[in-house]
Backbone bond lengths (Angstrom), bond angles and torsions (degrees), N, CA, C in turn:
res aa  C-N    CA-C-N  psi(-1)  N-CA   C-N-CA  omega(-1)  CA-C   N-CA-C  phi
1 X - - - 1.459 - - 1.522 109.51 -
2 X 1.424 114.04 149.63 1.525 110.68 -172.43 1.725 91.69 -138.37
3 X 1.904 101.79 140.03 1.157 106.42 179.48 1.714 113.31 -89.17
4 X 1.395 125.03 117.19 1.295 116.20 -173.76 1.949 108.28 -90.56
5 X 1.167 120.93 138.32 0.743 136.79 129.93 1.592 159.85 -112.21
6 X 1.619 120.75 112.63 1.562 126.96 -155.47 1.567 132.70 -101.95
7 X 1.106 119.62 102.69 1.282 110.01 -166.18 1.558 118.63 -104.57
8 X 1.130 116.87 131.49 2.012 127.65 -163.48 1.217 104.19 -119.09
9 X 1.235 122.44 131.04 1.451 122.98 -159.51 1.479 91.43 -147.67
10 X 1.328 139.62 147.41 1.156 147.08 125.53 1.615 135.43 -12.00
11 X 1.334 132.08 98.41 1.461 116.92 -168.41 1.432 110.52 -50.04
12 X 1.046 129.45 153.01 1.710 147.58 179.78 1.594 102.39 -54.31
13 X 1.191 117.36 -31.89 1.704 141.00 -172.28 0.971 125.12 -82.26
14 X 1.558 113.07 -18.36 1.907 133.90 -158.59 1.775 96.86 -118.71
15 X 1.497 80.89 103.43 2.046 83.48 145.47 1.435 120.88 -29.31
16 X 1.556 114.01 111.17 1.212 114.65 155.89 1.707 130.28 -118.88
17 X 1.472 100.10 76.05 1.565 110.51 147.80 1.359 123.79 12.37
18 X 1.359 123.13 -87.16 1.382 143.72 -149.08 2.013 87.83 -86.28
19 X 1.166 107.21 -39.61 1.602 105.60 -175.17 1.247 111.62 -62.19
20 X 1.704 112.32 -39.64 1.519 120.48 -163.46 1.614 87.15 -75.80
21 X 1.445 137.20 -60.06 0.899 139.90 -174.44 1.915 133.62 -20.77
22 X 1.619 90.66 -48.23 1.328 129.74 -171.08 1.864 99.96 -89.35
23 X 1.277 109.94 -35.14 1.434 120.71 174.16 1.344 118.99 -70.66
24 X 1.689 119.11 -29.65 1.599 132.61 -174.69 1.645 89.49 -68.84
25 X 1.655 103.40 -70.41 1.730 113.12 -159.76 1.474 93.14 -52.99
26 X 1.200 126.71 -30.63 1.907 95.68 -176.80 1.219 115.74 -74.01
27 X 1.225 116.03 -39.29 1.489 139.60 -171.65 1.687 88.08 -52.35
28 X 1.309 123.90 -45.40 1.306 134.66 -155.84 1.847 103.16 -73.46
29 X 1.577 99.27 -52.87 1.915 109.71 -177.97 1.322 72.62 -82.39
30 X 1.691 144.31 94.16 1.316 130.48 134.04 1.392 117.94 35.88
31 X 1.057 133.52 61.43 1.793 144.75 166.57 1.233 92.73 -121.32
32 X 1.486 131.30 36.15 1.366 119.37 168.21 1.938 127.69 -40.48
33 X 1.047 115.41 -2.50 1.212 118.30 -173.32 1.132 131.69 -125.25
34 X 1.879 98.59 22.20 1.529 105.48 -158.63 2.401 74.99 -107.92
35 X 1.552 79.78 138.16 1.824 82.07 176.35 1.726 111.37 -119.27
36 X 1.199 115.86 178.97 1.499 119.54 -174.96 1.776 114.11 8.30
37 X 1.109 100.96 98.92 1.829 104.34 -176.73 1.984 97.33 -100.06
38 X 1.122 86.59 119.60 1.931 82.28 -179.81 1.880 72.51 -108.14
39 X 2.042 91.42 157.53 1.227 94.25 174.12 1.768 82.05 -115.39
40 X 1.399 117.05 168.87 1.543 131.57 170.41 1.686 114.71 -144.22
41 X 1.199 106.95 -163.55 1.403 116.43 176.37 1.644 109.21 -122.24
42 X 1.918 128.53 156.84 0.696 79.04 162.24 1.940 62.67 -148.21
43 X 2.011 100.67 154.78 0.829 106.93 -159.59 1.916 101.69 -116.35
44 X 1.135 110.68 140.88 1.648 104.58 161.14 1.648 129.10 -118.54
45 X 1.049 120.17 155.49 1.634 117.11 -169.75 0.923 107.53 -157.87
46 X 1.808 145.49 174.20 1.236 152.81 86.97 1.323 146.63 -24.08
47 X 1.208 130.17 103.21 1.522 108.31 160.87 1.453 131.59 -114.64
48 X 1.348 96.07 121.64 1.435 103.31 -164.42 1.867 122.49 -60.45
49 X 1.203 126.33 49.22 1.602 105.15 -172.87 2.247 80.34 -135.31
50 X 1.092 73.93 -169.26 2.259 95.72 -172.13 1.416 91.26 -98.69
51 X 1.542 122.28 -42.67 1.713 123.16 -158.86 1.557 102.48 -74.74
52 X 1.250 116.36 101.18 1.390 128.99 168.09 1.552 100.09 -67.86
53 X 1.197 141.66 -28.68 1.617 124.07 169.06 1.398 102.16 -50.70
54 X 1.594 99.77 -69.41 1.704 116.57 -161.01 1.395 93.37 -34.03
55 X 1.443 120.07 -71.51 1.236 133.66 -172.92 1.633 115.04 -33.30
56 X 0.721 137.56 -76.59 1.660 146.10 135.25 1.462 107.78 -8.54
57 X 1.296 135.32 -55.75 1.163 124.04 174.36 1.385 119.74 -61.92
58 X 1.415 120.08 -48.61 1.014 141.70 -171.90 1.814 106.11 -49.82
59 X 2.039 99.04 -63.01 1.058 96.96 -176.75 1.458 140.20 -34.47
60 X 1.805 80.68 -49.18 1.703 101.80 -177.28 1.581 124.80 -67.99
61 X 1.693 101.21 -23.15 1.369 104.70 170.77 2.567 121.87 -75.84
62 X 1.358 85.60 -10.25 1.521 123.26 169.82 1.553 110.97 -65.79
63 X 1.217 113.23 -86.74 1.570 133.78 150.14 1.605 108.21 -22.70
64 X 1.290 129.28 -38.22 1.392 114.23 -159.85 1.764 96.08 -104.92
65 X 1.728 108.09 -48.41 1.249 91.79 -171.29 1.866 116.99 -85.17
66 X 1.068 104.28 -10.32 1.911 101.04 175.17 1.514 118.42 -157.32
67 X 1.000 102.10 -18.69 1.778 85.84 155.85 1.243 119.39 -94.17
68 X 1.274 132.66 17.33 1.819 112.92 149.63 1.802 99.42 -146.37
69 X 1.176 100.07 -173.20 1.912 102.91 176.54 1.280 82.30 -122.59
70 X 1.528 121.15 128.87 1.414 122.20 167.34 1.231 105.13 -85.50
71 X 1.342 136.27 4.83 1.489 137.55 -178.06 1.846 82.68 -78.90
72 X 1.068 128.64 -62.23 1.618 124.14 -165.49 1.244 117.20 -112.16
73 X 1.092 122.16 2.64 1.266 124.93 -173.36 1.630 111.63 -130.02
74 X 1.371 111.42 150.96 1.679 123.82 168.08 1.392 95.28 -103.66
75 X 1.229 112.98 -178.29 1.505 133.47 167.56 1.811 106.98 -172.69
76 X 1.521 90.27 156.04 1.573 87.68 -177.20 1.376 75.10 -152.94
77 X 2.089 118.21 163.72 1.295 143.72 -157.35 1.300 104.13 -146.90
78 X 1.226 102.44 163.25 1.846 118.45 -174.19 1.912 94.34 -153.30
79 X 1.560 104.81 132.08 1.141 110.58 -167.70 1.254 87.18 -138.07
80 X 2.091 119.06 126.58 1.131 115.37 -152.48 1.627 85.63 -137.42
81 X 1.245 126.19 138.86 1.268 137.68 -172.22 2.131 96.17 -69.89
């Protein structure tokens, strides 16, 4: 079994709304120094098989078709024995 972990982030390129949002209110409680806040997702799971390729393949085919929009989004993974 392999522990997955997924992280979805906003492209560097893409308006982020919810970041700027989260960036005003700190700015606001005095966090004047906090800069570009992207917000993301971040997801955890199991996968049940021994084949750490499969697993890896699998993930990435996961990651591409519904846990992120590669139109706006990056993602990067951690595959933990």
């Amino acid at each position: 079994m392999f522990k997955a972990k997924v992280y979805v982030t906003t492209k560097a390129n893409v308006l982020d709304p919810q970041g700027a949002a989260v960036q005003r209110a700190l700015h606001t409680m005095g966090y004047g120094a906090v800069e570009d806040v992207r917000i993301g997702k971040y997801l955890e799971f199991v996968l049940e098989t021994n084949d750490r390729a499969q697993a890896e393949a699998d993930l990435k085919k996961m990651c591409e078709q519904i846990l992120s929009n590669p139109v706006v989004e990056d993602y990067r993974y951690e595959l933990e024995d």
